[in-house]
C-alpha positions in Angstrom: 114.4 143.7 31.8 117.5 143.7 29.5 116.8 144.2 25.6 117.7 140.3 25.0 115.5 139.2 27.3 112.4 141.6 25.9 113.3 140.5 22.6 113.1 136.6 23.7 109.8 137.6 25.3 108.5 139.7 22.4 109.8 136.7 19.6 108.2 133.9 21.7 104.9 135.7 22.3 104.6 136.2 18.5 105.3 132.9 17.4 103.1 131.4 20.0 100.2 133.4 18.8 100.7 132.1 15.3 101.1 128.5 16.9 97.9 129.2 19.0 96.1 130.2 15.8 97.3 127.0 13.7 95.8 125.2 16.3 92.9 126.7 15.9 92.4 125.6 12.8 92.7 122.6 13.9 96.2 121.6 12.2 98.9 119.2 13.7 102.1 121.3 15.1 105.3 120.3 14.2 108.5 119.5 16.4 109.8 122.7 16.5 106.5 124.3 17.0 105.9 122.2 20.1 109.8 123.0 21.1 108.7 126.6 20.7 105.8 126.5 23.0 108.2 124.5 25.9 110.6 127.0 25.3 107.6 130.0 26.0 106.9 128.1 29.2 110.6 127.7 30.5 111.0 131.2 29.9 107.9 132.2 31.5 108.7 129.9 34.8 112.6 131.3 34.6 110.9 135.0 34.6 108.8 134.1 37.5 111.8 132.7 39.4 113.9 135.6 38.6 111.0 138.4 40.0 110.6 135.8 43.4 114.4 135.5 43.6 114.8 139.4 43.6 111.6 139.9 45.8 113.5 137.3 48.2 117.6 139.4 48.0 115.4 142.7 48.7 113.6 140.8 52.2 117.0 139.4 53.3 119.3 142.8 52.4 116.6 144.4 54.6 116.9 141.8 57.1 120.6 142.0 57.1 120.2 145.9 57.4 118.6 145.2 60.9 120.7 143.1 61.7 123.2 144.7 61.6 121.6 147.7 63.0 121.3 145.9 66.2 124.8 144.5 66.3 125.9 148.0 66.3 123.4 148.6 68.8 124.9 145.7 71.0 128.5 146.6 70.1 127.5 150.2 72.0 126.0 148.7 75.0 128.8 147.3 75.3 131.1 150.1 75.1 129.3 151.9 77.7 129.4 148.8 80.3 132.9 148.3 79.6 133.3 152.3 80.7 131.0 151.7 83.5 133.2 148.8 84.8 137.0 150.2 84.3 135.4 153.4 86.2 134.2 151.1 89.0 137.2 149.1 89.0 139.0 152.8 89.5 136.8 153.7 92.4 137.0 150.3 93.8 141.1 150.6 94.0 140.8 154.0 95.4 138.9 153.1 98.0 140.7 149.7 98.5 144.1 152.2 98.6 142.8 154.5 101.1 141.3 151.7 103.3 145.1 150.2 103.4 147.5 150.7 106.1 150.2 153.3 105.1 153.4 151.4 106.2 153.4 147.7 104.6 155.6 145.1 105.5 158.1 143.9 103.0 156.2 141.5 101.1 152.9 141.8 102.2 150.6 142.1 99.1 147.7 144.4 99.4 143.8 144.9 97.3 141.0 142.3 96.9 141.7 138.8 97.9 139.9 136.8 95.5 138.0 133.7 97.4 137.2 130.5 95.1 
Protein backbone atom coordinates (compact mmCIF):
# COMPACT_ATOMS: atom_id res chain seq x y z
CA UNK A 1 0.00 0.00 0.00
CA UNK A 2 1.26 3.51 -0.77
CA UNK A 3 2.25 5.78 2.31
CA UNK A 4 -1.03 8.01 1.72
CA UNK A 5 -3.14 5.44 1.63
CA UNK A 6 -1.56 3.79 5.16
CA UNK A 7 -1.68 7.02 6.57
CA UNK A 8 -5.59 7.43 5.59
CA UNK A 9 -5.98 3.96 7.06
CA UNK A 10 -3.84 4.52 10.17
CA UNK A 11 -5.78 8.34 10.75
CA UNK A 12 -9.26 6.79 10.24
CA UNK A 13 -8.58 3.79 12.48
CA UNK A 14 -7.55 6.21 15.22
CA UNK A 15 -10.23 8.50 15.12
CA UNK A 16 -12.77 5.79 14.89
CA UNK A 17 -11.52 4.23 18.07
CA UNK A 18 -11.99 7.49 19.85
CA UNK A 19 -15.50 7.78 18.06
CA UNK A 20 -16.16 4.11 19.17
CA UNK A 21 -15.22 5.03 22.78
CA UNK A 22 -17.50 8.28 22.86
CA UNK A 23 -20.01 6.13 22.12
CA UNK A 24 -19.46 4.16 24.62
CA UNK A 25 -20.03 6.46 26.98
CA UNK A 26 -22.99 6.81 25.74
CA UNK A 27 -22.57 10.49 24.12
CA UNK A 28 -24.29 11.79 20.89
CA UNK A 29 -21.63 12.10 17.81
CA UNK A 30 -21.45 14.94 15.92
CA UNK A 31 -21.66 15.60 12.01
CA UNK A 32 -18.32 15.23 11.36
CA UNK A 33 -17.86 12.36 13.66
CA UNK A 34 -20.63 10.39 11.76
CA UNK A 35 -18.84 11.82 8.28
CA UNK A 36 -15.75 10.27 9.75
CA UNK A 37 -17.14 6.83 10.41
CA UNK A 38 -18.76 6.87 6.44
CA UNK A 39 -15.63 7.89 5.32
CA UNK A 40 -13.86 4.62 7.44
CA UNK A 41 -16.41 2.51 5.65
CA UNK A 42 -15.94 3.85 1.99
CA UNK A 43 -12.47 3.42 2.43
CA UNK A 44 -12.66 0.05 3.81
CA UNK A 45 -15.20 -1.04 0.74
CA UNK A 46 -12.69 0.95 -1.85
CA UNK A 47 -9.74 -1.30 -0.26
CA UNK A 48 -11.69 -4.41 -0.63
CA UNK A 49 -12.50 -3.49 -4.36
CA UNK A 50 -9.03 -2.59 -5.02
CA UNK A 51 -7.53 -6.30 -3.55
CA UNK A 52 -10.66 -8.14 -5.75
CA UNK A 53 -9.90 -5.88 -8.67
CA UNK A 54 -6.06 -6.99 -8.60
CA UNK A 55 -6.99 -10.57 -7.64
CA UNK A 56 -9.31 -10.38 -10.96
CA UNK A 57 -6.06 -8.46 -13.58
CA UNK A 58 -3.71 -11.37 -12.04
CA UNK A 59 -6.66 -14.36 -13.31
CA UNK A 60 -7.16 -12.66 -16.71
CA UNK A 61 -3.16 -11.71 -17.38
CA UNK A 62 -2.84 -15.45 -16.73
CA UNK A 63 -5.64 -16.26 -18.82
CA UNK A 64 -4.36 -14.13 -21.62
CA UNK A 65 -0.93 -15.83 -21.06
CA UNK A 66 -2.66 -19.08 -22.27
CA UNK A 67 -4.20 -17.76 -24.59
CA UNK A 68 -1.87 -16.72 -26.27
CA UNK A 69 0.16 -19.71 -25.63
CA UNK A 70 -2.17 -21.60 -27.77
CA UNK A 71 -2.48 -19.08 -30.55
CA UNK A 72 1.17 -19.52 -31.00
CA UNK A 73 0.49 -23.06 -30.69
CA UNK A 74 -2.21 -22.82 -33.64
CA UNK A 75 -0.08 -20.31 -35.60
CA UNK A 76 2.62 -23.42 -35.71
CA UNK A 77 0.28 -26.10 -36.79
CA UNK A 78 -0.29 -24.13 -39.22
CA UNK A 79 3.00 -23.56 -40.44
CA UNK A 80 3.73 -27.12 -40.62
CA UNK A 81 0.39 -27.92 -42.75
CA UNK A 82 1.13 -25.10 -44.95
CA UNK A 83 4.75 -26.98 -45.61
CA UNK A 84 2.97 -30.22 -45.82
CA UNK A 85 0.64 -28.91 -48.58
CA UNK A 86 3.23 -26.71 -50.96
CA UNK A 87 5.42 -30.04 -50.63
CA UNK A 88 2.34 -32.11 -51.87
CA UNK A 89 1.37 -29.64 -54.31
CA UNK A 90 5.31 -30.15 -55.54
CA UNK A 91 4.97 -33.87 -55.77
CA UNK A 92 1.55 -33.60 -57.26
CA UNK A 93 3.00 -31.34 -60.31
CA UNK A 94 5.92 -33.75 -60.70
CA UNK A 95 4.01 -36.50 -61.10
CA UNK A 96 1.23 -34.62 -63.09
CA UNK A 97 4.56 -33.39 -65.47
CA UNK A 98 5.94 -36.86 -65.90
CA UNK A 99 2.41 -38.36 -66.50
CA UNK A 100 2.12 -35.62 -69.56
CA UNK A 101 2.80 -36.38 -73.06
CA UNK A 102 6.26 -34.89 -74.18
CA UNK A 103 5.18 -33.10 -77.52
CA UNK A 104 1.97 -30.70 -76.76
CA UNK A 105 0.02 -29.18 -79.25
CA UNK A 106 0.08 -25.51 -79.61
CA UNK A 107 -2.31 -24.42 -77.18
CA UNK A 108 -3.28 -27.32 -75.41
CA UNK A 109 -3.07 -26.59 -71.67
CA UNK A 110 -1.83 -29.25 -69.46
CA UNK A 111 -2.16 -30.31 -65.15
CA UNK A 112 -5.28 -30.87 -63.08
CA UNK A 113 -8.62 -30.00 -64.61
CA UNK A 114 -10.57 -28.69 -61.90
CA UNK A 115 -14.32 -30.16 -62.04
CA UNK A 116 -17.17 -27.85 -60.30
Amino acid sequence: MELTGKLVEMALAKAVDKIGEKLAKGKKLTDTETTIILLDGIYKLIQATNQRITEVKTDLTAKINETNRRVDEVREEVKLLRAEVIELKTEVAKLTAKDEPQHRAPGASGGLKAHV
